[in-house]
C-alpha positions in Angstrom: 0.2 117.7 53.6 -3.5 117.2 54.3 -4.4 120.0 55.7 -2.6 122.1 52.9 -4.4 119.9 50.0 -7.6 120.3 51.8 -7.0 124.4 51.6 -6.7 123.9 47.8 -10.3 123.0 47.3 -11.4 125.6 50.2 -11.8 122.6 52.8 -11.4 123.8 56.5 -10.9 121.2 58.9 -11.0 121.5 62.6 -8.0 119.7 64.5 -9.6 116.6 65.4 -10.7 116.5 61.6 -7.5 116.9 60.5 -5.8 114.3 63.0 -9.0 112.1 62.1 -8.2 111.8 58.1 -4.5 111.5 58.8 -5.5 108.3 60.9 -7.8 107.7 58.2 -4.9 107.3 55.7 -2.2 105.2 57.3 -4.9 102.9 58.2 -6.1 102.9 54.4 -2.3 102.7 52.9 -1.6 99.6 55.4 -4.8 97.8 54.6 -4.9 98.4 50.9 -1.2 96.4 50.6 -3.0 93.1 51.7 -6.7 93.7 50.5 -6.2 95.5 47.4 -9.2 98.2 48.3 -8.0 100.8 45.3 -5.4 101.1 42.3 -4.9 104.2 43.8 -2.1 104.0 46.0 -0.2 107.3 46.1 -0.8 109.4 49.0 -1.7 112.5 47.4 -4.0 110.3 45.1 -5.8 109.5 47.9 -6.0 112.2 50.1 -7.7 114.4 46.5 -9.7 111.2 44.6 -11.1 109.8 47.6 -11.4 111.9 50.9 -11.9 115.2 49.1 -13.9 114.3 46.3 -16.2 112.5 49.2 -16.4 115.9 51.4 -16.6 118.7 48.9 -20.2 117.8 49.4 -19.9 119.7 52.4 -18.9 123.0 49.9 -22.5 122.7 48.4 -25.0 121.7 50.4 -25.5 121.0 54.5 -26.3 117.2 55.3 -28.7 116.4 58.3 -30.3 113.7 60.5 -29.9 110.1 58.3 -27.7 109.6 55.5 -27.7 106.3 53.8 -24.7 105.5 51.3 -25.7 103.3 49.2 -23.3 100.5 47.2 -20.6 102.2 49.6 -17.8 99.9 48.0 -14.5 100.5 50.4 -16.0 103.6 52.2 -16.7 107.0 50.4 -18.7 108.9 50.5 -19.3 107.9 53.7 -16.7 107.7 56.3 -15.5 110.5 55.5 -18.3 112.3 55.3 -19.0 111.1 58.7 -15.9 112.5 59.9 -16.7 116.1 58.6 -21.1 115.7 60.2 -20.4 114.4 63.4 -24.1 115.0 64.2 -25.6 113.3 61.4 -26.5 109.2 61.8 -24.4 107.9 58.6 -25.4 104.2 57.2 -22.8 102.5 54.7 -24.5 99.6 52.3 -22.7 96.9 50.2 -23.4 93.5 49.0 -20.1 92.4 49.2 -19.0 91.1 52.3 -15.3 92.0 52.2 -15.8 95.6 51.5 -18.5 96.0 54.5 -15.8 94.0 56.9 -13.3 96.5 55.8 -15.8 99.3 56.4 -16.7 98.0 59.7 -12.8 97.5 60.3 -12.3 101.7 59.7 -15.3 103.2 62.0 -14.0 100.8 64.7 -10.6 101.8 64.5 -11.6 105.9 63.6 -13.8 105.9 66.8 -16.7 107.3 64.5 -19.8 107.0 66.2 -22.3 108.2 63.9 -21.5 105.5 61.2 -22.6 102.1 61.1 -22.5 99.3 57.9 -25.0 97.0 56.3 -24.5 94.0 54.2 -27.1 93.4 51.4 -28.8 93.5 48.7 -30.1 97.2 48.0 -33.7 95.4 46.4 -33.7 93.7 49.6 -33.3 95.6 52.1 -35.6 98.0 51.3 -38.3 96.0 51.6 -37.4 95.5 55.0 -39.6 97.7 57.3 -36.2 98.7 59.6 -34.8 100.5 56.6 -37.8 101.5 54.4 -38.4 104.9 54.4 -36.2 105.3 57.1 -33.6 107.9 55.5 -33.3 111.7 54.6 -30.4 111.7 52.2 -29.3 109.1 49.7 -25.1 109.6 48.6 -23.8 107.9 45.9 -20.6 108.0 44.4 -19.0 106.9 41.1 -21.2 104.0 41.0 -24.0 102.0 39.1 -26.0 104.1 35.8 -28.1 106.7 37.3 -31.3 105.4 36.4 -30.5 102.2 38.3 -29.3 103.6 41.2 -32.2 106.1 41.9 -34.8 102.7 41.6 -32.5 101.5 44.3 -33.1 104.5 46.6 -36.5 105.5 46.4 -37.8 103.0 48.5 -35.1 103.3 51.5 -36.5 107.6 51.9 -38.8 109.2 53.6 -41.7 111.2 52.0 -39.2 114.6 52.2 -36.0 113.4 51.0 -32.8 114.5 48.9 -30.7 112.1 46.7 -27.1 113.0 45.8 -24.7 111.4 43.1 -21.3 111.8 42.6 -20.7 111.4 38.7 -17.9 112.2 36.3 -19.5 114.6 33.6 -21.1 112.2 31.1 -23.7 114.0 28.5 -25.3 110.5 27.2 -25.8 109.2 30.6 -27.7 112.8 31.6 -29.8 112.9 28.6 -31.0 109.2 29.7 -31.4 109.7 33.2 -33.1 113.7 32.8 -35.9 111.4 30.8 -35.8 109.0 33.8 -36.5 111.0 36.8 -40.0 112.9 34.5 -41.2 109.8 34.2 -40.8 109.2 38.1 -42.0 112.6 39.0 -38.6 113.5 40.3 -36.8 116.8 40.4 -33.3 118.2 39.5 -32.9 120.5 42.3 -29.5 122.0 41.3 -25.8 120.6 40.0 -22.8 121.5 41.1 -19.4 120.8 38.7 -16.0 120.9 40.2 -12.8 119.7 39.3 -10.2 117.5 40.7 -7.2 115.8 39.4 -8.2 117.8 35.6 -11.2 115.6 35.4 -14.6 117.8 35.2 -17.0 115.9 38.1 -20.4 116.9 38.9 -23.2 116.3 42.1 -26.3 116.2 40.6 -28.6 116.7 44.2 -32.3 115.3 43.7 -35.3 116.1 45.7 
């Protein structure tokens, strides 16, 4: 079933990819019956709202070296996305203890070496010299209002840096956030929409 779903949004996985996500799911079904990670719960739910909504990044635009997620929640973007960039250095942040131990709890048991967690305050870690401008990409998805969330990032990058947001399609949020990032000096580089489950989603990519 995987691979076949992941073919419906022009996915390729390699093998190990395949066998990776599989793991990926019984783990998710058995702990999200005592932990309560997501409402969703159906298997095809999860395989298309959570790991391909996560990697159909990888349809638009290449990740490299340091990828901070930031306000991770569960996992996605980023495990997954660390399953499908094997040679980029992924960093999953949350302030909420629970969720990082259940983070922590997947990379162990997925092997995935190029993923490790952080539990914190965004504001306060990025004062920190060990994480201050210490990443090339930013990923977000389906979290806080846009305007918050790039204040949050901005001080975690380095002086050449990309910011991605995974957002459904929400015309008053864009019209407030478009007048956000000219006062900041920032730049839309491009959007891409998509489509998944008949909801219209979009990745707005900063830079």
């Amino acid at each position: 079933m995987i691979n076949n779903l992941f073919q419906k949004y022009n996915i390729k996985l390699k093998t190990s990819q395949a066998i990776c996500f599989e793991k990926f799911l019984a783990l998710f079904l058995e702990k999200n019956s005592k932990l309560n990670l997501s409402a969703i719960r159906d298997e095809q739910w999860i395989i298309e709202k959570h790991f391909i909504d996560s990697i159909i990044l990888d349809n638009f635009i290449e990740l490299k070296w340091k990828i901070l997620d930031i306000w991770t929640w569960w996992w996605f973007p980023g495990i997954p996305l660390a399953i499908t960039n094997p040679d980029c250095r992924f960093t999953l942040l949350d302030s909420t203890r629970k969720k990082i131990d259940a983070v922590n709890g997947f990379c162990k048991e997925l092997e995935l070496t190029n993923c490790s967690w952080i539990w914190g305050r965004a504001d306060e870690l990025s004062k920190l010299l060990e994480y201050k401008w210490q990443f090339d990409f930013i990923v977000s998805r389906a979290t806080a209002y846009l305007p918050q969330i790039i204040e949050w990032s901005l001080p975690f990058l380095k002086k050449w840096w990309t910011m991605i947001f995974y957002k459904l399609y929400d015309e008053k949020e864009i019209e407030d956030w478009i007048r956000f990032i000219k006062k900041y000096n920032l730049k839309l580089s491009s959007d891409f929409s998509y489509e998944i489950w008949w909801q219209n989603r979009v990745l707005y990519i900063l830079k």
